[in-house]
KOLDO-351713 format. One record per atom (N, C-alpha, C, O): y, x, z. Coordinates in steps of 0.2 Angstrom, whole numbers, plus 5000, padded with zeros to 4 digits. Each point is the difference from the previous one (the first is absolute). Layout:
YXZ
...
***
This chain:
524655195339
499450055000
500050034993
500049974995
500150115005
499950014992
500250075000
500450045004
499249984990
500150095000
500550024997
500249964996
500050075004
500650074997
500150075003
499950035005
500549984989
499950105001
500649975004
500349955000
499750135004
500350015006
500750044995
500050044996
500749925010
500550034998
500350025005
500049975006
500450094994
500550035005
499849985006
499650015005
500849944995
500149955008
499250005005
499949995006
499650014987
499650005003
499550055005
499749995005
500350064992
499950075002
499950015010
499650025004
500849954995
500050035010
499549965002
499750025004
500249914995
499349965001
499750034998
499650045004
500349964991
499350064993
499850065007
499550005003
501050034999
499650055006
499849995005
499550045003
500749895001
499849995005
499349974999
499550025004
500449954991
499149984996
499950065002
499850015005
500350044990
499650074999
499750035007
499450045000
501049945004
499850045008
499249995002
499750035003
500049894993
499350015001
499450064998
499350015000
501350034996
499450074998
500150045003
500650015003
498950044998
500150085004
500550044996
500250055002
499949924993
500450064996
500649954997
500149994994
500249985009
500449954995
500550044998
500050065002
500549904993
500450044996
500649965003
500049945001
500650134999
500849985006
500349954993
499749984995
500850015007
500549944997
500250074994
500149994994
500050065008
500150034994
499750024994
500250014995
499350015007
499149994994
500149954996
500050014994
500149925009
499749944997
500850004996
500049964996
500750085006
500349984994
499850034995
500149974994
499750095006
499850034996
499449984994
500050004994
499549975010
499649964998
500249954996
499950004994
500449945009
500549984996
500149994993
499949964996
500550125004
500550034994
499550034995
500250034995
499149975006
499550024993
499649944997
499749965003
500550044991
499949954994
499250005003
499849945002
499850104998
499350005001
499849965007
499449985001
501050025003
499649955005
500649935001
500649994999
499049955004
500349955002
499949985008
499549985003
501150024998
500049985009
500049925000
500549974998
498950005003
500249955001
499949965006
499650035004
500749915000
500049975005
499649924998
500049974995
499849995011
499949955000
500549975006
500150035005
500149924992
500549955005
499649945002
499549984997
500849985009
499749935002
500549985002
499950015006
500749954993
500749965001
500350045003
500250005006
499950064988
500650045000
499950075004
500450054999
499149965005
499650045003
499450064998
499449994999
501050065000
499450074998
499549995005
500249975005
499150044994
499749975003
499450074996
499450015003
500750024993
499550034999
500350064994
500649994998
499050074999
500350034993
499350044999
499550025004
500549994988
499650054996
500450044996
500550004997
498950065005
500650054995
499550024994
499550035000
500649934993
499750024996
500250074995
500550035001
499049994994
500150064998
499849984993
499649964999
500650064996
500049974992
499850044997
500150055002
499549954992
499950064996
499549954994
499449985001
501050014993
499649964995
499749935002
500349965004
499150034995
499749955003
499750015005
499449984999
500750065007
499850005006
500350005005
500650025000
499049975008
500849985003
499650015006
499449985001
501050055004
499550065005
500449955007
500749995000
499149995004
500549955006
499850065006
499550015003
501250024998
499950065004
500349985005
500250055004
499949904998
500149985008
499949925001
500649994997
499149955006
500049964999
500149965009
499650025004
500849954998
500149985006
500349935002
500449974995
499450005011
500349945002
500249995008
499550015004
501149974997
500350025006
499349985005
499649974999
500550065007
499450025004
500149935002
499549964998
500950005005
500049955003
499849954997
499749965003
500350034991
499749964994
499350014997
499949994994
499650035009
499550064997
499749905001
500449955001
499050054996
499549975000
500349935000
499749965004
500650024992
500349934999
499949994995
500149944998
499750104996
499849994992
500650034994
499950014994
500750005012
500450034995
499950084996
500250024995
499450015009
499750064996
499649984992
500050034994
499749905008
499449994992
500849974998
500350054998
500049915002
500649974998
500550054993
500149994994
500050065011
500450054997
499550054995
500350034996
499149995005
499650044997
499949954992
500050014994
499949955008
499949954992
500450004998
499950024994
501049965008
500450004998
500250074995
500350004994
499450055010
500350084999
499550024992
500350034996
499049925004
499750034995
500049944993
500050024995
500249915006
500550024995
500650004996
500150004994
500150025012
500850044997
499750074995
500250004994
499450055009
499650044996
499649964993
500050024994
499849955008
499649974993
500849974996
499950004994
500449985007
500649984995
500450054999
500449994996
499450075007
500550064996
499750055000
500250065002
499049924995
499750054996
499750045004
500250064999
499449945004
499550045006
499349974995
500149954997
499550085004
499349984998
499650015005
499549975001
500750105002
499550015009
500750015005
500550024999
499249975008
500450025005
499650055003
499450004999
500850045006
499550065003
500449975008
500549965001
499250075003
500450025009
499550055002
499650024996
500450005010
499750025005
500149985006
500549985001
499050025004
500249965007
499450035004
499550014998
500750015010
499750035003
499449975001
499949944999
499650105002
499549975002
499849975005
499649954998
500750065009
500249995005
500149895000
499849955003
500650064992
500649934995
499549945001
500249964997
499350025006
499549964998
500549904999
499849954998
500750075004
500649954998
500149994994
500049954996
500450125002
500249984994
499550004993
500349994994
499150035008
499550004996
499849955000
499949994994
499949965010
499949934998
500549954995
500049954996
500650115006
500749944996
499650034992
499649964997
500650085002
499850034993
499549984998
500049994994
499450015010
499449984995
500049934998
499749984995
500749975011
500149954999
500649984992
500049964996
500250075004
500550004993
499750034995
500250024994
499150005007
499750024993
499950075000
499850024995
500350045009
500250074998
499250015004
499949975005
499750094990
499450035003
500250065003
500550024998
499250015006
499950085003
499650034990
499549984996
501050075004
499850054993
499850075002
499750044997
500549985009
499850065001
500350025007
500249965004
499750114999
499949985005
500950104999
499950044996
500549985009
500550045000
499950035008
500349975005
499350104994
500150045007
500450005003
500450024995
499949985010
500450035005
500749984997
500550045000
499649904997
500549994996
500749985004
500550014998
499349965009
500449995003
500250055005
499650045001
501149945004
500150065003
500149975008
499749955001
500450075002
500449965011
499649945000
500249945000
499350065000
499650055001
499549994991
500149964996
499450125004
499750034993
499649935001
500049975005
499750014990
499649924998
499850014992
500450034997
499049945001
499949994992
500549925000
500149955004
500050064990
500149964997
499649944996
499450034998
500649924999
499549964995
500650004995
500650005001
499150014992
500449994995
499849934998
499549985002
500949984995
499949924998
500249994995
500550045000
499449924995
500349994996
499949904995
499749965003
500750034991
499849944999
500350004994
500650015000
498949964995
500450014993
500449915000
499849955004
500750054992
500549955000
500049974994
500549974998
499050044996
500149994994
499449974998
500049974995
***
């Protein structure tokens, strides 16, 4: 079981994850994504098995998780708190002092995952999401 940035080989899993958003990103986004120093595609494994990924976003000491997921079949087994600790810190060891996300409102799942790992509602983002229009919660969680 253990985190690392996602490589090549990885990518075609990395999309089949993504497929859980209304707007997920093709196998070609995510190389591209990938290939900017500012963001980190990472994956969680469990005996050699992608089983989940985040797409983080870098800028000084702060660190935006702009997509956070765990394969649908494995939902509610604890690996979502597993990998979210794991993820934060990996961020506290290279220099995050806060993390931010958003997550639909709708989300009442993934919103317990986050509050349980420490992250507050900071603010609240209109019509931020899209398939279908949704507020957003902004969250966030200092690491320092």
């Amino acid at each position: 079981m253990g985190l690392r940035r996602a490589q090549a080989a990885d990518l075609d899993r990395v999309a089949e994850l993504e497929q859980c958003f209304a707007m997920p990103l093709s196998r070609e986004e995510l190389g591209k994504v990938a290939q900017n120093d500012l963001f980190h595609v990472m994956i969680w494994e469990i005996n050699g098995a992608i089983c989940g990924h985040c797409i983080l976003y870098r800028v000084c000491d702060e660190a935006e998780i702009t997509s956070f997921s765990v394969d649908a079949e494995l939902r509610g087994q604890g690996i979502g708190t597993e990998f979210l600790t794991e993820l934060l810190r990996y961020l506290k060891a290279d220099g995050a002092k806060i993390a931010y996300l958003e997550v639909r409102e709708s989300n009442l799942a993934a919103q317990r995952l986050y509050e349980k790992c420490g992250f507050t509602v900071i603010g609240r983002r209109k019509r931020f999401y899209e398939k279908p229009v949704e507020d957003a919660l902004a969250m966030g969680i200092e690491l320092a």
